[in-house]
DRENTIZA-939330 format. One record per residue (C-alpha): residue in three letters; x negated, y negated, z negated. Coordinates in steps of 0.5 Angstrom, whole numbers, plus 500, padded with zeros to 3 digits. Layout:
BEGIN
ALAXYZ ...
# end
This chain:
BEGIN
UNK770575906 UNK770568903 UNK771567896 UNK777562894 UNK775561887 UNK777565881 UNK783566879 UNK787566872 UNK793571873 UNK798573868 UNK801579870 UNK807581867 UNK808588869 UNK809594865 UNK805599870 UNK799600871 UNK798602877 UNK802597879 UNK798591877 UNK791594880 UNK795594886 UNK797586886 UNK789585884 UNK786589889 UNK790584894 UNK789578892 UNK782581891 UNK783582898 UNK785575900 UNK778573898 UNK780571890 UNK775571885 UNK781574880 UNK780574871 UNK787578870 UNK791578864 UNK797584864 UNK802584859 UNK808588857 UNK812585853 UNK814577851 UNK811576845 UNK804578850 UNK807574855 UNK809567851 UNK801568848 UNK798568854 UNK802561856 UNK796557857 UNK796550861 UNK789554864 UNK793560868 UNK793559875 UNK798563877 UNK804568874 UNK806574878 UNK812578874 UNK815584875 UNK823583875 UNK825588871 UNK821591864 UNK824595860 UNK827589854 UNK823583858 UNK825581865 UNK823576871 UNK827571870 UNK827570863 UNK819569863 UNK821564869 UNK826560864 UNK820560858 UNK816558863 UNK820552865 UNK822550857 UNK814549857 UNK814544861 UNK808548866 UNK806547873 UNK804554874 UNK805558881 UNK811563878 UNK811569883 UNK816574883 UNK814581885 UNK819587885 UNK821594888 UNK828592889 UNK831585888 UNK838583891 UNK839576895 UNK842573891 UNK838574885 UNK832572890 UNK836565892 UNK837564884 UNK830565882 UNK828561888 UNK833555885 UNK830556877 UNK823554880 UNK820561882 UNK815560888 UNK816566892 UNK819572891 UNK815580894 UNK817586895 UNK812591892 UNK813595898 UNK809589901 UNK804587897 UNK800586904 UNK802578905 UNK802577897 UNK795573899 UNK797569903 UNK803567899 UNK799565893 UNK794562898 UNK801557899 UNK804557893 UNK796554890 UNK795549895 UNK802546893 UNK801547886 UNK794543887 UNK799537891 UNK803536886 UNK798536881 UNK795530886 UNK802527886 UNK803528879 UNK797525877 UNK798518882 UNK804517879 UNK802517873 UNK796513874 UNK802508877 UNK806509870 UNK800507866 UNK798500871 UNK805499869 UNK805500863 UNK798497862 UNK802490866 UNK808490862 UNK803490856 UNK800484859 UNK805481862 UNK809481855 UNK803480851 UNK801474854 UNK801467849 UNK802464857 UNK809463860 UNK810468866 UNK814467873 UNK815472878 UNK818469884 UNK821471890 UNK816469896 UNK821469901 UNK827466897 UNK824463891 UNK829468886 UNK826469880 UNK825476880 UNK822477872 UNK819472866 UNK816475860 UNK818474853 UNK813467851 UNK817465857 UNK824466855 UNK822464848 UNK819458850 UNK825455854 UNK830459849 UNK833462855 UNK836470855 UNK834474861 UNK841475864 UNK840467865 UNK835466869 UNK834472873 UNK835472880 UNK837464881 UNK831460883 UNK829455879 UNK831448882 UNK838451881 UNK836451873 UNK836445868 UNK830448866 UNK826447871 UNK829440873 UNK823436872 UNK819440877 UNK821436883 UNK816439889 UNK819445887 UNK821448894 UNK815444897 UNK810447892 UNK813455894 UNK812453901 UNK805452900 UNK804458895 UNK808461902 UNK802460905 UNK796462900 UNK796456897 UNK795456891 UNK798450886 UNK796448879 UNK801442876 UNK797439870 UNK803436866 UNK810439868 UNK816437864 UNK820442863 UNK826443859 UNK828448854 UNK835450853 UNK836446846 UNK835440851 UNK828439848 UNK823437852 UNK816442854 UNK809440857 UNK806445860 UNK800446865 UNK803450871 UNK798454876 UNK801458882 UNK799464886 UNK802468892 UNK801476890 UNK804483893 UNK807486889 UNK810493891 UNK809491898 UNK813485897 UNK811478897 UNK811474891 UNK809468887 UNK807469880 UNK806462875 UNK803461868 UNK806456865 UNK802454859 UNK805450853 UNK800443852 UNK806439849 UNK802440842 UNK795438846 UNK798433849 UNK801430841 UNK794431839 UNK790427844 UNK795422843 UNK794422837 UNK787422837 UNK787416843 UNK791412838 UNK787413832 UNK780411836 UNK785405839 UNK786404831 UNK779404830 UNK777399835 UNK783395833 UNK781394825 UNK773394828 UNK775388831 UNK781385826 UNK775386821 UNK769381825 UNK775376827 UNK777377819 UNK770376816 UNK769370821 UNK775367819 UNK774368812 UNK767364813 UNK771358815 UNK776358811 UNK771358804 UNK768352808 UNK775347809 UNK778350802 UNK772348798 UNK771342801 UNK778340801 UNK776341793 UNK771337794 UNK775331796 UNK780332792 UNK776332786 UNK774325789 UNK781322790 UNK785319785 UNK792321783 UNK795315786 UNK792315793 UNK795317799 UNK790321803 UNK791327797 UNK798329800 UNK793331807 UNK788333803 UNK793339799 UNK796339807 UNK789342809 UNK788346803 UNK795349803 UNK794351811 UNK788354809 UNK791358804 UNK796360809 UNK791363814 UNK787366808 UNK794369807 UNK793371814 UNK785375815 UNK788377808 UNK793382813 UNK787384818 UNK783387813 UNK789391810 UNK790394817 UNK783394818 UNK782398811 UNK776393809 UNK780389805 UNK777390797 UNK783394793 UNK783390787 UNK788393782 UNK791389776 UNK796389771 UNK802386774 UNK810385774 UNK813389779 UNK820384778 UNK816378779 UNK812381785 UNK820383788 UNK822377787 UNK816372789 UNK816377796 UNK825376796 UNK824368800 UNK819372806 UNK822378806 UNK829375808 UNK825372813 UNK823378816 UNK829381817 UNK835380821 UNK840375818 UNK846381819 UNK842384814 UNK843383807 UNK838383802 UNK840385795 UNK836387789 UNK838390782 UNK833389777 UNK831392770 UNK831386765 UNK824388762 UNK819388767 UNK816394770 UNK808393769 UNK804397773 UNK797397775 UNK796397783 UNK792392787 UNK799386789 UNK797385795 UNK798393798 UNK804393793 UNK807388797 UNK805391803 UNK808397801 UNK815394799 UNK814390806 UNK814397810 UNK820400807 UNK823393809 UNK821393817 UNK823400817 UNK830399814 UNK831393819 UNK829398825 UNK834403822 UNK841397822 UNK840394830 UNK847392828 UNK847389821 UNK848393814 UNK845391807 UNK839392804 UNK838394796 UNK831393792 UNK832397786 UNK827398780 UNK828401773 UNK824404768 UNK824412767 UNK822414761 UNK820422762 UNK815422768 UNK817429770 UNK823429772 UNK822421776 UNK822424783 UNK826431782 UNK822436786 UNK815433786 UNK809433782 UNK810429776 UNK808423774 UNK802423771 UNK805417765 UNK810419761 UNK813413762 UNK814411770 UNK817405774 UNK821407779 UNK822403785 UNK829405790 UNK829401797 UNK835403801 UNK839401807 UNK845403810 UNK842405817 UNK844410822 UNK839415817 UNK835421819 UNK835429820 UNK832434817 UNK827435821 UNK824428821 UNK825427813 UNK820432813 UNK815430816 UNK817422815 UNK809420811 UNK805424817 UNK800419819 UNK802418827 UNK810421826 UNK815415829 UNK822416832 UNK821410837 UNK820410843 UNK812410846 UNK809404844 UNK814401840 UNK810404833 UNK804406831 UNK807411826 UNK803408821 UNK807404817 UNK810409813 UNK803413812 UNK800407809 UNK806407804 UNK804413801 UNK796413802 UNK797406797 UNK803409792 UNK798416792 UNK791411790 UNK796408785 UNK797415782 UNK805414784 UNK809418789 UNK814417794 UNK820420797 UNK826419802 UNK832422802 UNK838421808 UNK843424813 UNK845422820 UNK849416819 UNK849415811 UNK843410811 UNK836412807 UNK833411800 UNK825411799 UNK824412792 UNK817410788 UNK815412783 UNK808409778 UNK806410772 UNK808405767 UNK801400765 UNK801400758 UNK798392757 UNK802386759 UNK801383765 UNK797376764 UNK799371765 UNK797367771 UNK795360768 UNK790363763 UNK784363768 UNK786356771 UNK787353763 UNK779355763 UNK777354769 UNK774347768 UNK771349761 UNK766354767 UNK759351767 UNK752353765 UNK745353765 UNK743359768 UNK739360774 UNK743363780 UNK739366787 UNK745365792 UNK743369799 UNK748367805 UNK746367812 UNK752363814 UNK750356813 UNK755351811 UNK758357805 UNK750357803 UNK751349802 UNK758350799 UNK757355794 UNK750351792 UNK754345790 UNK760348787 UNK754352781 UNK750346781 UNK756340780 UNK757345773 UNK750345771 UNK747350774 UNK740351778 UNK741354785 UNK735357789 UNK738359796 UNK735364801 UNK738364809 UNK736371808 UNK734378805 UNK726377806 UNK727370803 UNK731373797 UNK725378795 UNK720372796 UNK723368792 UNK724374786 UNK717376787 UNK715369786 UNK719367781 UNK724373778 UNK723373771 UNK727366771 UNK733368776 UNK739371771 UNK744373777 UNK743374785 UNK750372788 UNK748375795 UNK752376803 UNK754383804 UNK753383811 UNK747380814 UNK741381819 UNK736384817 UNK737387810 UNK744386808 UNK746385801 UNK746392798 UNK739394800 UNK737386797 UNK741388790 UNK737395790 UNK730392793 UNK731386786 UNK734392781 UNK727394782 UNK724388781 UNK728386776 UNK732392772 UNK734386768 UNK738383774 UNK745382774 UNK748382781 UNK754380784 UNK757380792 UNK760376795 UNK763378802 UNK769377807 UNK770385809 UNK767391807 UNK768398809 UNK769404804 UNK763407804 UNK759400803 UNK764400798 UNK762406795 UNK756404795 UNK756396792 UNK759401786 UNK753405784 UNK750398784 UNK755396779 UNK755389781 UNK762385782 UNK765383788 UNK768376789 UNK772376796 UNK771370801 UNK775365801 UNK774364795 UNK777358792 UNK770353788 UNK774354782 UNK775361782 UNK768362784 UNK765358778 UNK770363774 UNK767369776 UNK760366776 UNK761365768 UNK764371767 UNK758375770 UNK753372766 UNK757372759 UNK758379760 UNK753383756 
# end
């Protein structure tokens, strides 16, 4: 006989010999059988076991019945083959049993076909735990999609193959256009402004249609809000529950695509300053080589003689394109900061003429300011600049005309110049408010106003760098700025910068001393550019003093080796073939610990800055007038 397996059987039954019968016949059937009989339900509610794989229950017991162990079976949630047997049991009851989850129903009069009853009511049992077990694969697969699906960083959307209905989209989707899901479920997305800018659309969906995958590498998309989205698009035709449908990743690259535009524009700015830098340098040569010897001939020319208006002619347009290369190295960032005591009132009002000129003439230029002078310390050439941004940028914000108010005073109590900033470091503070009555700015754009690259203007109309620039040099001058402004109610910058303790000088001291600047002291001059090399030669020695020249770093150090102990200071070219000036004034200190240095350069970057600075030597700008340069020289060599 074969044997089927063994068999836990509960058997709920309350005679004996009854029970030994229903094991006899499954043992009978070919059943391996591991028997458990009970009488009453607290035995019966014990043996309740996820393990038992079959339950054959009397109908009547003395104070337990059939059917009640059938309800207990169910409000456990068992999936356990629940067989009736009985010597007597109605139609009815047999119907209503069946109706609650009973198998089968026997008599005990005919246990015979009890065997292949269970037989039956086994395999069933096993299908359905199959069929339970799909499903609940099934569940988790969903489960486990929804998560992804809902999880994922990415844009997801399911569209209808056939008709191009969208038929889901995740939660990064919907977040990210800011749409709800009733909104966009089940219309196609060439019928939502949403998906506008995705022109080929129907075209693409076709081609998914036939397999073939699409991918869009920048497709403009429009959020709700009317904001518009770059994204990266990839599309792919898949089954789904035996339906053909499309599903797309759709990935936010607006912030990438900021970022690479602003690393193109910085390497495009860096390139430009490089080339502003050269231009500058090269022009800074020149124009020391005209200004100087313009110096020279009107030194030779009476005061009565006609060709000294030419002369002052050439010198002034000589000035004006010093003024010029002056501008490049600013925006090239190697121009040297020189910060000096001034009067920020006289600066306004010097700087009042060309700033009319730049803005519109509907523009009117006001100014209000304090009747004792704002002295500060800053470099006056990035203050102008400063006080020109603010200018530009308050004309690009009045197209149609406004006015303009340049406003300065003295704050005394640093802490509370700029309400919600860090104090100012002085106790005293020069404030400088620039407003105008322009179309004004959100909130939004206030608050990243000083970023470097943020500008409101349409591509290529801005570096948005102007106001980046305002703060950098505010901040290196140890001041703060800060812009308040709504929509439609103008702009105010307000400045505010420690207040300087000394007075500013006044200009005419230097010029008053200048002629009186003479010695007898021994100067090498190192100058790789020929006619600057002769210029500054004949400038030192037409004030007494005696000049070794040197084309170059090697000639220099020739020169120190051979006749160092007579030469009190190496007036040197910073950028040079071969050895430069930094390396010359290192290579001479060594030589000549004693030795004082001074350079003399038309552009300089920072780190070289920096280094020229541990050097402790001066630094002299080209162009530099002969006059100013005879100055300096004196000064250097007086200093102890």
């Amino acid at each position: 006989m074969e044997t089927k397996g063994t068999l836990k059987v509960v058997i709920l039954e309350d005679n004996p010999q009854d029970a030994e019968l229903e094991i006899h016949e499954l043992k009978r059937a070919g059943f391996s059988v591991d028997p458990l009989i009970v009488e009453s339900e607290a035995d019966y509610v014990a043996a309740l076991k996820p393990e038992v794989d079959l339950i054959l229950a009397d109908f009547r017991l003395p104070r337990f019945d059939g059917m009640s162990a059938l309800r207990l079976l169910k409000d456990r949630g068992l999936d356990i083959p629940f067989i009736l047997v009985s010597g007597a049991i109605g139609e009815e009851q047999a119907v209503a049993a069946m109706l609650q989850g009973a198998f089968a129903y026997v008599m005990k009069s005919r246990l015979v076909s009890l065997g292949s009853m269970i037989s039956r009511a086994l395999g069933e049992a096993a299908l359905r735990r199959e069929r339970n077990s799909a499903q609940e694969a099934v569940k988790k697969s969903e489960r486990r999609y929804r998560r992804l699906f809902e999880s994922s960083q990415d844009g997801i959307l399911i569209l209808d193959a056939a008709s191009g209905e969208i038929l889901d989209a995740n939660s990064s989707l919907l977040a990210l256009l800011g749409y709800e899901p009733g909104e966009i479920l089940g219309k196609k997305p060439w019928e939502l402004d949403a998906f506008k800018g995705w022109e080929a659309a129907k075209a693409d969906l076709q081609d998914l249609k036939r397999l073939a995958p699409v991918r869009r590498d920048d497709l403009p998309l429009t959020a709700k809000n009317g904001r518009r989205i770059d994204v990266e698009f990839v599309g792919g035709a898949c089954t789904a529950d035996g339906a053909g449908v499309v599903q797309c990743s759709i990935r936010d690259i607006t912030e990438r695509k900021r970022l690479q535009a602003q690393f193109l524009q910085a390497q495009k700015m860096e390139s430009i300053g490089i080339l502003a830098g050269g231009i500058a340098h090269d022009f800074n040569n020149i124009l020391m080589t005209i200004m100087g010897n313009c110096s020279f001939l009107q030194e030779g020319l009476t005061q009565t003689d006609p060709r000294r208006a030419d002369v002052a002619e050439i010198a002034a347009a000589a000035a004006r394109a010093a003024a010029l290369t002056r501008q490049l190295l600013i925006f090239s960032r190697k121009e040297l900061v020189q910060p000096v005591v001034l009067d920020l009132n006289e600066l306004i009002r010097n700087l009042q003429k060309m700033l009319r000129r730049l803005i519109s003439e509907d523009i009117k230029l006001e100014s209000s300011l304090c009747p004792e002078p704002a002295v500060i310390r800053a470099d006056p050439g990035q203050m102008e600049q400063v006080i020109m941004n603010l200018c530009v940028n308050a004309r690009e914000a009045m197209p149609k005309g406004g006015r303009l108010i340049l406003k300065t005073e003295i704050w005394k109590g640093g802490a509370d110049c700029l309400p919600r900033r860090r104090p100012c470091a002085a106790p005293d503070c020069v404030r400088l408010e620039v407003a105008d009555t322009g179309c004004g700015m959100p909130a939004e754009v206030l608050a990243h106003l000083f970023e470097p690259f943020f500008t409101t203007r349409p591509p290529g109309k801005g570096t948005g760098l102007g106001l980046s620039t305002v703060y950098g040099i505010v901040s290196q001058a140890g001041g703060d700025v800060a812009a308040r402004s709504a929509v439609g109610q103008g702009t105010t910058f307000t400045i505010c910068l420690p207040m300087a303790e000394a007075a500013p000088p006044r200009l005419e001291a230097r010029s008053q001393v200048a002629g009186s600047a003479r010695g007898r002291e021994t100067i090498l001059i190192v100058e790789d550019d020929e006619a600057i090399l002769r210029l500054n030669e004949r400038i030192l020695r037409e004030r007494g003093y005696r000049v070794l020249s040197a084309c170059g770093g090697e000639e220099a150090l020739a020169f120190l080796k051979e006749a160092g102990s007579r030469v009190h200071l190496l007036l040197t070219d910073v950028v040079m073939p071969g050895i430069g000036g930094g390396e010359l004034a290192r290579r001479a200190v060594r030589l000549r610990p004693d030795l004082k240095v001074a350079f003399i350069t038309g552009y300089i970057d920072d780190r070289e800055l920096d280094s020229l600075k541990v050097l402790k030597g001066d630094i002299l700008q080209k162009p530099i007038p002969p006059e100013v340069l005879a100055q300096r020289v004196r000064e250097i060599l007086d200093r102890s």
